[in-house]
C-alpha positions in Angstrom: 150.6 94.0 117.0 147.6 94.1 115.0 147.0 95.2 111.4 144.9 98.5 112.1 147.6 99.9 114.7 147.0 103.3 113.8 143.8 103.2 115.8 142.4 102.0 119.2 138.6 102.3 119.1 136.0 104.2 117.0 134.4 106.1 119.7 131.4 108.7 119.8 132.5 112.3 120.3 129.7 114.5 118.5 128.8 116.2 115.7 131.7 119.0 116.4 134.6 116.5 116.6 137.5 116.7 113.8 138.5 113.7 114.6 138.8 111.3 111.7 138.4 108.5 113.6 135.3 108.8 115.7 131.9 109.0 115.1 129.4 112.2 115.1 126.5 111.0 115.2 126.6 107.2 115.9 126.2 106.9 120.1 125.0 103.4 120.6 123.6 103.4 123.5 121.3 107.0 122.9 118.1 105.9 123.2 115.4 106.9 120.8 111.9 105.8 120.2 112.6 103.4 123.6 115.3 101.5 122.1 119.2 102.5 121.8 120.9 103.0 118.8 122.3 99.6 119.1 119.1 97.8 119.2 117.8 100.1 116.1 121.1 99.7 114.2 122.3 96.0 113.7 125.5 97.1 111.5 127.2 94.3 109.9 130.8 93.8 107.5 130.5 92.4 104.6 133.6 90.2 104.2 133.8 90.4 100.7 134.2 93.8 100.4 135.9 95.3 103.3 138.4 92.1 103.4 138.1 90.8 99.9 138.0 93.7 97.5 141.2 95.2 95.7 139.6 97.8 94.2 139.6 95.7 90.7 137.7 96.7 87.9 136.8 96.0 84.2 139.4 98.7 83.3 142.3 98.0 85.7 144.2 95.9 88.3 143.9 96.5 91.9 144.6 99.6 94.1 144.1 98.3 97.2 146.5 96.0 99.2 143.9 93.0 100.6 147.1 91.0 101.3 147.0 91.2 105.1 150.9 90.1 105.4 150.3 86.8 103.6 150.1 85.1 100.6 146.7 85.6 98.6 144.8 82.6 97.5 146.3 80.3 100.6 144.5 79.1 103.6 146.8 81.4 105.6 145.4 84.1 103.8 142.2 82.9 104.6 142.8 83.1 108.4 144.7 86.5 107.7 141.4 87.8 106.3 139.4 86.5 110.2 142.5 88.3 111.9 142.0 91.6 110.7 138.1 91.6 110.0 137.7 90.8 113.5 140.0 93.3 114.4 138.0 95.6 112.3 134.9 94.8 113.8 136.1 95.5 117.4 137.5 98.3 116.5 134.3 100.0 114.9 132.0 98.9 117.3 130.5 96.4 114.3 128.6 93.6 116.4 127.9 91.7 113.0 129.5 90.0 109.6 128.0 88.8 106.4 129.7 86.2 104.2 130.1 84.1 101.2 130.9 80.7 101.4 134.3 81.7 98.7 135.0 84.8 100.8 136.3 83.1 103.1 138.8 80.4 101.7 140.3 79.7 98.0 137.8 77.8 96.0 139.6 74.2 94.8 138.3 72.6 91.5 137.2 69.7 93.8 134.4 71.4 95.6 135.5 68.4 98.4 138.9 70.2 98.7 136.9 73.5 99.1 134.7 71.9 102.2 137.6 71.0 103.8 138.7 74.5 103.4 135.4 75.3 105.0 135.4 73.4 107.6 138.9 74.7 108.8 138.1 78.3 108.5 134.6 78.6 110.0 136.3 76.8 113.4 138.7 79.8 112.8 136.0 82.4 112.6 134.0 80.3 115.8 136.6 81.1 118.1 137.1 84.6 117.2 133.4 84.9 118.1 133.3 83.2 121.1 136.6 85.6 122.3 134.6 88.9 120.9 130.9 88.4 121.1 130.5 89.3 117.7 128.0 87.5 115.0 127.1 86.4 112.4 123.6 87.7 110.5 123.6 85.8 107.6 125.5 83.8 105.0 124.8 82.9 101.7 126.8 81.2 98.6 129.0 82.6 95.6 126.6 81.2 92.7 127.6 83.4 89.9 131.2 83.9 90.1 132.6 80.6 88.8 132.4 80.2 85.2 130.4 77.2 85.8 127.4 79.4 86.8 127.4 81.4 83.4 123.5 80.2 82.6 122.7 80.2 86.6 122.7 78.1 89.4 119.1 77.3 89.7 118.1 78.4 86.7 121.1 76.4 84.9 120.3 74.2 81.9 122.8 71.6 82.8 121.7 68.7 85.8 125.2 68.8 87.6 125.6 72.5 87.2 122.0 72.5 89.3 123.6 69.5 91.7 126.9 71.9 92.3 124.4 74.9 93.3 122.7 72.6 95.9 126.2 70.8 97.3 127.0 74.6 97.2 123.8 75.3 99.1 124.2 72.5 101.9 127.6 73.7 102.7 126.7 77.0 103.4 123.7 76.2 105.5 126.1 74.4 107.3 128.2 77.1 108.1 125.5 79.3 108.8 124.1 77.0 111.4 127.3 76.3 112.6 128.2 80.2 113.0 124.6 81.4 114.4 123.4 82.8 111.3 120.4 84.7 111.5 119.7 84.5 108.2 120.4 83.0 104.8 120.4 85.4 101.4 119.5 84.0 97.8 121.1 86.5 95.3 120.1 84.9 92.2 123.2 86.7 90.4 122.9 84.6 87.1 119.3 83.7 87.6 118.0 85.8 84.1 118.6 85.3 80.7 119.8 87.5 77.9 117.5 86.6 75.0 114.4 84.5 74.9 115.8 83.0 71.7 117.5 80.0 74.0 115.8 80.3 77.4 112.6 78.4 79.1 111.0 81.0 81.5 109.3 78.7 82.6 111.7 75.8 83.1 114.0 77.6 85.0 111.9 79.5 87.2 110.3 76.2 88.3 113.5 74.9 89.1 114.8 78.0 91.3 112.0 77.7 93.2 112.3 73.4 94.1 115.9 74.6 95.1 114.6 77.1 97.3 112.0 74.5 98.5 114.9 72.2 99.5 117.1 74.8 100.7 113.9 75.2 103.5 113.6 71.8 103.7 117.5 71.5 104.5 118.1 74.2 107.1 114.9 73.3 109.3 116.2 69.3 109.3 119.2 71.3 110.5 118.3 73.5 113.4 118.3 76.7 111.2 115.4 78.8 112.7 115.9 82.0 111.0 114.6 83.6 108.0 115.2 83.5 104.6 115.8 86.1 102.1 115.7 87.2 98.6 117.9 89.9 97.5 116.2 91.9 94.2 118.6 93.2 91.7 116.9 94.2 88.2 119.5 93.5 85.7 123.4 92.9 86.0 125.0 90.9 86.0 121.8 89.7 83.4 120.4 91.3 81.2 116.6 89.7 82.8 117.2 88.9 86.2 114.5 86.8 87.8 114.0 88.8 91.2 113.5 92.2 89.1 111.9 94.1 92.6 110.5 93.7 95.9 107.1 93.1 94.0 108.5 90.4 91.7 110.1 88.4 94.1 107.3 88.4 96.7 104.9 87.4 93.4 107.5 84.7 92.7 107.3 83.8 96.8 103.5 83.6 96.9 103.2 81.6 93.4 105.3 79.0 94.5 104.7 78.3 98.7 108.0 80.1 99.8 106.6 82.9 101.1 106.0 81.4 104.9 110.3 81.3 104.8 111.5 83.9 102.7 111.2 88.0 103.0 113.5 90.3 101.2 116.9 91.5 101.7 116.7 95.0 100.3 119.5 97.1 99.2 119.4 100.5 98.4 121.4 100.5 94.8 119.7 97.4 93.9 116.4 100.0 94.2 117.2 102.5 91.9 118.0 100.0 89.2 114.9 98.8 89.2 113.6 102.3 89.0 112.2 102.3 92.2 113.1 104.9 95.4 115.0 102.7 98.3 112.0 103.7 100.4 109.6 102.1 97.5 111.1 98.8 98.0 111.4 99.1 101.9 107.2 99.7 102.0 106.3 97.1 99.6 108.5 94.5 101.3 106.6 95.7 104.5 103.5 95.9 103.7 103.4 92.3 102.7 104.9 91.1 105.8 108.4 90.3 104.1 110.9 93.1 105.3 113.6 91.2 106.5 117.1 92.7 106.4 119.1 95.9 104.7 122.4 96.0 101.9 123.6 99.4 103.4 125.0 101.3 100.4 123.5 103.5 97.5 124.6 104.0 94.1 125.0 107.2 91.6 122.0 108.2 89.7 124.3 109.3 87.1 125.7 105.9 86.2 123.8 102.9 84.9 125.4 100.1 87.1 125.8 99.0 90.5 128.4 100.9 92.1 127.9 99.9 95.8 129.3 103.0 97.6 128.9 103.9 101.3 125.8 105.7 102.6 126.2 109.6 102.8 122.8 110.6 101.8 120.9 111.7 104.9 117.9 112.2 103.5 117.7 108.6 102.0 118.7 107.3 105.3 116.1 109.3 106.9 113.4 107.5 104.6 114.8 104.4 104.9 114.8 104.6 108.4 111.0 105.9 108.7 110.5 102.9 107.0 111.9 100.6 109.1 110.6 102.4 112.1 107.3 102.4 111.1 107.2 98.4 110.4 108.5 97.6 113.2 112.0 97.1 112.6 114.2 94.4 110.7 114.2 90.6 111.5 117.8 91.2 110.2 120.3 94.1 110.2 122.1 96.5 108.0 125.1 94.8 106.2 127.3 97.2 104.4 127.7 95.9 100.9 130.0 98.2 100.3 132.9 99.0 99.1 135.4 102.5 98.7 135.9 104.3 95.6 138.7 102.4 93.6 141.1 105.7 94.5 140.5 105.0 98.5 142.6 102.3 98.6 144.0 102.3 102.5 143.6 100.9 105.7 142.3 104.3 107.0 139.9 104.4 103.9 138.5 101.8 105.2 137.9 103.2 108.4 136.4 106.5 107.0 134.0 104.7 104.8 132.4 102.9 107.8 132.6 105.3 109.9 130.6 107.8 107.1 127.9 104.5 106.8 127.3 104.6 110.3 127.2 107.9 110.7 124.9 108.4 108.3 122.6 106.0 109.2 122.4 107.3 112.7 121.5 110.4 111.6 118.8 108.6 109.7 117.4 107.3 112.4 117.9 110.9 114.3 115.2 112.5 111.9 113.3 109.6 111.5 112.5 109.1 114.7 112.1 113.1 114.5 109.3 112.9 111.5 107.4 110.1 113.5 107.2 112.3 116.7 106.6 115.4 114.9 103.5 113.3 113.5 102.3 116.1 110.9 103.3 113.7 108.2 101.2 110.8 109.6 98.4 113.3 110.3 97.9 114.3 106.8 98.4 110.5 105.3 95.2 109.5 108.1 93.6 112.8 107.2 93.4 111.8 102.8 91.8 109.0 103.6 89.5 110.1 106.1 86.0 109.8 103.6 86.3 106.0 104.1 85.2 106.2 107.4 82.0 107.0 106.1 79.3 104.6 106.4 79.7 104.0 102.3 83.8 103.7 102.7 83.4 101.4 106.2 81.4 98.7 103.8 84.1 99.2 101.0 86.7 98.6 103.5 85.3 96.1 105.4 84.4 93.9 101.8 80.4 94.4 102.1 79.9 96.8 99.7 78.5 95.9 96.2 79.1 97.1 92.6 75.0 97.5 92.7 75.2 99.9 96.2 77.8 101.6 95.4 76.9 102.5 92.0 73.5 103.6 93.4 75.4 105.7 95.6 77.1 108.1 93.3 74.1 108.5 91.2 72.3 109.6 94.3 75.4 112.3 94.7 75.4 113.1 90.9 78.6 114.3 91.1 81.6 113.6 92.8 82.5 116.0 95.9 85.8 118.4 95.6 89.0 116.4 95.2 91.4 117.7 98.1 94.8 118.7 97.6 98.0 116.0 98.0 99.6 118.5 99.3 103.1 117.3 98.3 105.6 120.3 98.3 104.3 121.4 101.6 104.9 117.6 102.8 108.7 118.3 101.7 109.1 121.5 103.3 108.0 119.4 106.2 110.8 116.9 105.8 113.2 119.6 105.0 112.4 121.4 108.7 112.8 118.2 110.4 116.5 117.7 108.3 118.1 120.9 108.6 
């Protein structure tokens, strides 16, 4: 008997099925673009949420039951919690997880007691991947939830506080090594300020980055091959948080030797905070070489906060996977930090809300891969910039040109030539025909 009994398998069955409990559009092994859905589509379970979250909120208890037939805060909760998620994973068709190094056991006052803890679990979780074949893409640790970290982890203004981050740090290296991470995320949670009144920029930036450094310097001595990331989140739980954007962070990456280690872990909610489009935040990472790996969610435009709710927005999808098409794909995957509205507070729920991530992410890729073959969008982005290929705009682009030539230039034109169209509106009735 398992926890989830009132299903076998998430399986494929089309777009017409009524079935709650199967996919429409997710097939993962349809091919597109050469690769199957599979290969394009990394999904992963975020542990906190799916096996962690009650539902809590600033304004009440709990809705859902997290309990998983034991006692909660115990170690045989703990191993409750690798029971079912694994159970979970099989039975969605989820091939990876995400963690926290407190999602997974009750943190002790004596962070030695915690290690332990640690230790015991992740042989736990080793065996349930060596019986499934499932894996893990990254981990990462919880420095912002204990009080301790209320002025930061790296950006702390107390010396042990900084030494806890590290030992912190170490321990889940460790465990991402130990599990086959692909990855390791830096969500600097509490790395901001609220006022400039009692903060050192300066100072604490500096000292993020020499944990950072030593983080690298850590996981390589290790064995840990993969990449790192940063996650950018604007504001909240700060009210100045350090890694405001893509832009920021890979500015922050750049200024202080990181960048040949990190890229960016975007996520999509984390985006419109900042005031950016997820598909902003996807280009600029890739662009710059740094598009690493995917928080799976969105938020609602209409409130201010981050409210980390399941993908059902096609067309975001859609851009988000032209994106990631377009660069290549992800070093990483597409971890759903996500978790169901406070009033979804089942089992099933938690079925459903995968099952619409998935879903909706496969459709992405459906009409992305549609746009890219369809190729009047890329047409018309080649065709705008077509007068560089002039002899004039070769020079510019090639860096031969001079301020001197090319000022000599436009006086010999005496007047610029008609500026063409962007054409926008007839780009999104382009977008549109592809969707529906």
């Amino acid at each position: 008997m398992g926890y989830f009994d009132f299903v076998d398998k998430v399986k494929y069955e089309g777009k017409t099925s009524k079935n709650p409990f199967a996919f429409r559009y997710y097939d993962a092994d349809r091919v597109i673009l050469g690769k199957t859905m599979r290969e394009h589509l990394p999904f992963a379970m975020a542990w906190w949420h799916t096996l962690c979250a009650s539902g809590t909120d600033m304004f009440g208890a709990g809705t859902a039951d997290k309990s998983f037939e034991s006692a909660p805060a115990t170690m045989d909760h703990a191993k409750a919690k690798v029971d079912a998620g694994f159970e979970f994973m099989q039975k969605m068709g989820i091939e990876y997880f995400c963690f926290h190094d407190v999602d997974l056991v009750p943190e002790d006052a004596d962070i030695n007691v915690t290690n332990a803890r640690l230790d015991e679990i992740s042989d736990c979780i080793l065996t349930k991947m060596q019986q499934t074949g499932i894996k893990c893409l990254w981990g990462t640790a919880n420095m912002f939830g204990n009080p301790k970290f209320m002025n930061g982890a790296g950006s702390t203004n107390q010396v042990d506080v900084y030494c806890f981050a590290a030992a912190q740090i170490k321990k889940a290296l460790d465990l991402t090594v130990k599990l086959g991470g692909k990855g390791y995320v830096f969500w600097g949670g509490r790395e901001g300020y609220e006022t400039l009144l009692n903060t050192d920029v300066k100072f604490e930036q500096e000292n993020i980055a020499a944990l950072m450094k030593m983080a690298v310097q850590y996981g390589r001595s290790i064995g840990f091959t993969g990449d790192f990331y940063i996650e950018p989140k604007p504001k909240e739980p700060m009210k100045h948080q350090y890694d405001f954007d893509a832009a920021t962070a890979i500015g922050f990456l750049r200024q202080y030797g990181l960048d040949k280690d990190f890229k960016m872990n975007i996520e999509a909610n984390h985006a419109t905070l900042a005031g950016h489009t997820f598909q902003h935040e996807l280009r600029i990472s890739a662009i710059n070489g740094m598009l690493g790996s995917i928080d799976a969610n969105q938020g609602d435009l209409l409130l201010g906060w981050d409210t980390d709710e399941f993908p059902y927005d096609v067309y975001e999808t859609t851009m988000c996977m032209y994106e990631v098409l377009k660069a290549g794909g992800l070093t990483g995957g597409f971890n759903f930090d996500a978790k169901n509205r406070r009033p979804s507070n089942t089992a099933e729920d938690m079925f459903h809300a995968h099952i619409l991530g998935m879903d909706t992410f496969a459709l992405g890729l459906i009409k992305a891969a549609e746009l890219i073959e369809d190729g009047r969008i890329d047409n018309f982005v080649k065709q705008k910039y077509s007068s560089f290929n002039s002899e004039i705009g070769v020079k510019i682009r090639s860096g031969n040109a001079t301020l001197q030539e090319l000022s000599d230039y436009a006086c010999a034109q005496k007047t610029t030539a008609p500026i063409e169209s962007g054409r926008q509106e007839h780009l999104q009735c382009i977008v549109n025909q592809i969707l529906f």
